[in-house]
C-alpha positions in Angstrom: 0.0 0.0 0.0 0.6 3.4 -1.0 2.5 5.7 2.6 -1.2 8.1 1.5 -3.1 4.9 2.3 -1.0 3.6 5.4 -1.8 7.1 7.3 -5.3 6.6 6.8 -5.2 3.4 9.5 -6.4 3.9 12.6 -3.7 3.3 15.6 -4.1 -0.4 16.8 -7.0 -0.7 14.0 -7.8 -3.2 11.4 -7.1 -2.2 8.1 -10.3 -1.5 6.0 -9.2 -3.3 3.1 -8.6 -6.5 5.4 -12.3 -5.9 6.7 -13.3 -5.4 3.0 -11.6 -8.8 2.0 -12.9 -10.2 4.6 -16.5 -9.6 4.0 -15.8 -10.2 0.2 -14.4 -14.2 1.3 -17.7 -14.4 3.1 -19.6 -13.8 0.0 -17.6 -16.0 -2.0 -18.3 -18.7 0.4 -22.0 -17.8 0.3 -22.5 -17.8 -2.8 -20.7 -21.2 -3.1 -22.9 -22.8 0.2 -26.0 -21.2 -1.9 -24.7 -23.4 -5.3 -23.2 -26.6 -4.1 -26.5 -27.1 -1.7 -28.6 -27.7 -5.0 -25.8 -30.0 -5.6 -25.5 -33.1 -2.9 -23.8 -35.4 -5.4 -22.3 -37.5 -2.4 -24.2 -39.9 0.2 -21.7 -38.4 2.3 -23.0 -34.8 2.0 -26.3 -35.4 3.6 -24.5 -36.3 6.9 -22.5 -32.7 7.5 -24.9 -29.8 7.5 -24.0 -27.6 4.7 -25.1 -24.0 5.9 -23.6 -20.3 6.2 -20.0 -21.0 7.4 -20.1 -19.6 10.7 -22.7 -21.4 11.8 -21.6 -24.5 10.5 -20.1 -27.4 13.6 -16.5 -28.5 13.4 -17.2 -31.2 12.0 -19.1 -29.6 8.8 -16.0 -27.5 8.4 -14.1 -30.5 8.2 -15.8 -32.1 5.4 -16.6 -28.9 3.3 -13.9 -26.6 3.6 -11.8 -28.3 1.3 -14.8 -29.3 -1.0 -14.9 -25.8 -1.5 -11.3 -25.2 -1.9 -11.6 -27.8 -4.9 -14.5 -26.6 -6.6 -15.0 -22.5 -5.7 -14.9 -20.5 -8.9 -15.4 -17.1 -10.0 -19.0 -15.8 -11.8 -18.1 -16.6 -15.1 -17.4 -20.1 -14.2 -13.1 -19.5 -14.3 -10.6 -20.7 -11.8 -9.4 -18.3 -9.2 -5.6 -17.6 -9.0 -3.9 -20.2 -6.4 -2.9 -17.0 -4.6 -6.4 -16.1 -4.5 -7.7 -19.5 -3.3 -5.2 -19.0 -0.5 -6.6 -15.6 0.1 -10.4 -16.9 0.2 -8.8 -19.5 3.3 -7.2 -17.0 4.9 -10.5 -14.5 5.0 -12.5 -17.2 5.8 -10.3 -18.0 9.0 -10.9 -14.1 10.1 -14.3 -15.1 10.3 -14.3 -17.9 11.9 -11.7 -16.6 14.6 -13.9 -13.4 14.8 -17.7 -15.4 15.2 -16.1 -17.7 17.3 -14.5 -15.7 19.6 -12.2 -18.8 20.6 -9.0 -20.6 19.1 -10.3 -22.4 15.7 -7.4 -21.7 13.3 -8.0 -23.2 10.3 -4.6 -22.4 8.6 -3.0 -23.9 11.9 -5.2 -26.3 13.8 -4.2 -30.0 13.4 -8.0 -30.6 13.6 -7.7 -29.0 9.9 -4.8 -31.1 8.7 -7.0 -32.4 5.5 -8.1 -29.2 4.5 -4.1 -27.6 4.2 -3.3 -30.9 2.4 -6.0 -29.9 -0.3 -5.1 -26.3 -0.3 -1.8 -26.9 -0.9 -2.5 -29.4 -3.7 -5.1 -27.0 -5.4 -2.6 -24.1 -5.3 -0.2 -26.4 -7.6 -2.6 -27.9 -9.5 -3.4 -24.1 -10.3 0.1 -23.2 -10.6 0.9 -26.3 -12.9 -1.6 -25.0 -15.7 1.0 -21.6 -16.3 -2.1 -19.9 -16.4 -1.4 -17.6 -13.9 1.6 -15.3 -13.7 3.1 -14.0 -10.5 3.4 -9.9 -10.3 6.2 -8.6 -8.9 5.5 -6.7 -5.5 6.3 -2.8 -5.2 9.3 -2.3 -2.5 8.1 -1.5 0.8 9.7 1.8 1.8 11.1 3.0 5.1 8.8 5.6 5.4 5.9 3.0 4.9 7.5 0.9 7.0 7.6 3.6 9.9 4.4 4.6 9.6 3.2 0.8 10.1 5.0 1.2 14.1 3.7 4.6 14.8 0.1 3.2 14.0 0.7 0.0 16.2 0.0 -2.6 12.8 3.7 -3.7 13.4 4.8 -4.2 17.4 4.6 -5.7 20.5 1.3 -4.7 21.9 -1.0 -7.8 21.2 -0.2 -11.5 20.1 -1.7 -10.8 16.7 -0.1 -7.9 16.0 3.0 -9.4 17.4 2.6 -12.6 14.8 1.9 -10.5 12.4 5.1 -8.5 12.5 7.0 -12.2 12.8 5.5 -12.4 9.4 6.6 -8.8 8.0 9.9 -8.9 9.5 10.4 -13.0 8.2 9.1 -11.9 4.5 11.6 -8.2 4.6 14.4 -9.9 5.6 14.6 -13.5 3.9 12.3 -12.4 0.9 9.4 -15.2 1.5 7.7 -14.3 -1.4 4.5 -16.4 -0.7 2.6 -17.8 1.9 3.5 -21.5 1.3 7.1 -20.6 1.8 5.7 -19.1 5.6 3.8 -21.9 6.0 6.6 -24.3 5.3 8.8 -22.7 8.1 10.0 -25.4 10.8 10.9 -25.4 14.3 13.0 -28.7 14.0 15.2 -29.1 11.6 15.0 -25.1 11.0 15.7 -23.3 8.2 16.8 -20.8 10.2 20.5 -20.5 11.7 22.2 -18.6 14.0 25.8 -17.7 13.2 28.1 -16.7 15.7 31.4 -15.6 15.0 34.5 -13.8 16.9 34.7 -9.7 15.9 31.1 -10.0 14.2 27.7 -9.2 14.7 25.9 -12.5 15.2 23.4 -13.0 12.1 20.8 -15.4 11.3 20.7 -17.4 7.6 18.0 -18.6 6.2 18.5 -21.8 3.8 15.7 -22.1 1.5 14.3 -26.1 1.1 15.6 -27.9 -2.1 12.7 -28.0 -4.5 12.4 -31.6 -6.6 
């Protein structure tokens, strides 16, 4: 975002346009819930409710989550980016987490392991087809970068805003260009090292997984 757009946040306040992508995931899913409840192609499907999302059980989530993950497509009937499909997820989690008001964290929670594995096989079957090219990201300027502190979206003074400054700093620094590469990050066998060396400043290297 534009250093214009960044002074426009309110201190400690949820971006707009996250509130705005929020609300546009929600729709995506209803319209989707709205479709694919005409569409109960599976004996399966009759056993898991198949409502509005946040007022679906766990359980429901768990079996159509990545059902729509699979099959969610624009108006015209096209496939979504896999960055957008990602994006959908990750709106879709900010509801949940919001309705909720408790820890269901469907881009972390082991309860959700099926649904990552699906997402993550979506996003390259997606990527595989070349039909969708990756735009390069403007640099983020110190000035932006300043302004992001001063209005509390980057510190210390909440775990969320704490995590996601983790994220920022992780992405600046080591150039994770996408949210697999996050995802992928590992507390055992880290990719993360910290070197230590007489007369230096101590530094941390990141080594980026070998790709088949």
């Amino acid at each position: 975002q534009s250093l214009a757009a960044i002074e426009k946040i309110p201190r400690g306040g949820v971006l707009k346009s996250t509130m705005k992508q929020t609300d546009w995931c929600l729709g995506v899913c209803t319209n989707w819930v709205s479709y694919r409840s005409q569409k109960l192609v599976e004996e399966s499907d009759k056993q898991f409710e198949l409502v509005n999302l946040i007022q679906m059980s766990l359980e429901s989530l768990r079996y159509w989550l990545p059902k729509f993950v699979m099959e969610v497509r624009k108006v015209d009937g096209s496939h979504y980016p896999p960055n957008t499909v990602y994006q959908l997820c990750c709106g879709l989690a900010r509801a949940l987490k919001s309705a909720y008001q408790v820890d269901i964290d469907i881009i972390n929670d082991s309860r959700f392991g099926c649904f990552r594995s699906v997402l993550d096989a979506r996003m390259k079957e997606l990527k595989a087809t070349g039909k969708f090219e990756a735009h390069q990201a403007a640099p983020i300027s110190e000035d932006v970068e300043e302004v992001l502190w001063q209005k509390s979206v980057l510190g210390d003074s909440c775990p969320q805003t704490l995590v996601d400054s983790l994220v920022f700093y992780l992405g600046l620094y080591f150039t994770l260009h996408s949210a697999t590469e996050h995802r992928q990050l590992r507390h055992n066998s880290s990719q993360l090292q910290l070197h230590k060396n007489p007369g230096t400043v101590p530094y941390l290297q990141y080594s980026e997984d070998v790709s088949e």
